[in-house]
C-alpha angles and dihedrals in degrees: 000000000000117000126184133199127184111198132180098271110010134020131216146222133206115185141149117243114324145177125206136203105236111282142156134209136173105252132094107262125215119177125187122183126198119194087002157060129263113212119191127185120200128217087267094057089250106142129209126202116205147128086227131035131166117208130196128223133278089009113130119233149143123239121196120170132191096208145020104315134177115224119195127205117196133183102242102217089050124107091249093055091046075055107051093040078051088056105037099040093201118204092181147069088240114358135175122248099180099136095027093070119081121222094249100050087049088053079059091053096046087047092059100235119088106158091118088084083066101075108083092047108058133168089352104167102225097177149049095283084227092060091039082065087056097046094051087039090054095039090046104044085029090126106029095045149088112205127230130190083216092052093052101053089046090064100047088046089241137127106252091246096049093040089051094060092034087054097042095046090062113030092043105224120060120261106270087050092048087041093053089042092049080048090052092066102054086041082056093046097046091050091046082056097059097272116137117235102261087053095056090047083055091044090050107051091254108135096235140328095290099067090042092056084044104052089041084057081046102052102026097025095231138086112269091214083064086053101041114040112206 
């Protein structure tokens, strides 16, 4: 049985054994397996076998598990993130950290919330406070705006040019990739409060059904009509 979560700041995923086409997202990416193996493939075809794997973000991969698994999806300029990073020390692409999770801690990850990993790291900027005024503007106008590249460098008192590699520098993807993740969510969250498909596309900003099904492949690697059964 599949469950789903969507926190403040990260969202997570239950589900039995899966298998992905490659994909890539922006979150941080924390996947925790129990009675099974977790097998992840770069984009250089090099595999990894593990109970327990952390993923940057942005990096393309494909996941397939052989048993009940938690994946964790964490947005990657939010104090948890700057936590977890903190806890992990990762010093790959995507590393495993089997051995290097308590039982305990991997108890929280199995329960979903995790916000608890959160409390020793609190208001850490993690960004240039000019794009952190982009990135509350966007999350916060994300369903009752249309982007421009004009508006948001206004915003962060930049030229556009100046403001698209400074934006890009420190979020890690460019701004119409961060734009369509920060619509996923709300996609994600339309559909968890009773909403079809085609109405969350609608919620979110995506044209039709159709991009959002796309973008979801894009980003997850699987079909959202195999997640949310409608």
């Amino acid at each position: 049985m599949k469950h789903i979560q969507i926190f403040d700041e990260h969202a997570t995923f239950i589900s039995p054994a899966i298998r992905t086409d490659k994909h890539k997202h922006h979150a941080l990416e924390v996947i925790v397996s129990i009675g099974g193996s977790i097998h992840i493939e770069d984009a250089f075809d090099n595999t990894l076998t593990s109970q327990a794997v952390l993923i940057l973000p942005d990096q393309l991969h494909q996941t397939i598990t052989t048993g009940v698994a938690s994946f964790i999806f964490i947005e990657p300029e939010s104090d948890l993130a700057a936590e977890i990073l903190s806890t992990f020390y990762p010093t790959q692409t995507v590393q495993s950290i089997e051995g290097r999770i308590s039982e305990e801690e991997r108890k929280v990850f199995m329960e979903g919330d995790i916000t608890s990993f959160a409390t020793t790291i609190k208001s850490i900027n993690l960004l240039d406070e000019r794009v952190q005024k982009v990135v509350d503007f966007i999350r916060s106008h994300i369903t009752t705006h249309e982007f421009t590249l004009e508006l948001l460098a206004e915003i962060a008192c930049l030229s556009t040019s100046r403001f698209t590699h400074l934006f890009k520098d420190q979020v890690g993807i460019p701004l119409r990739p961060f734009i369509l993740w920060c619509r996923m969510r709300v996609a994600l969250t339309a559909v968890l409060s009773g909403m079809t498909l085609t109405q969350s596309a609608y919620e979110a900003g995506f044209s039709d059904t159709s991009h959002l099904s796309r973008t979801f492949m894009d980003m997850f690697g699987v079909n959202p009509s195999s997640v949310f059964k409608q």
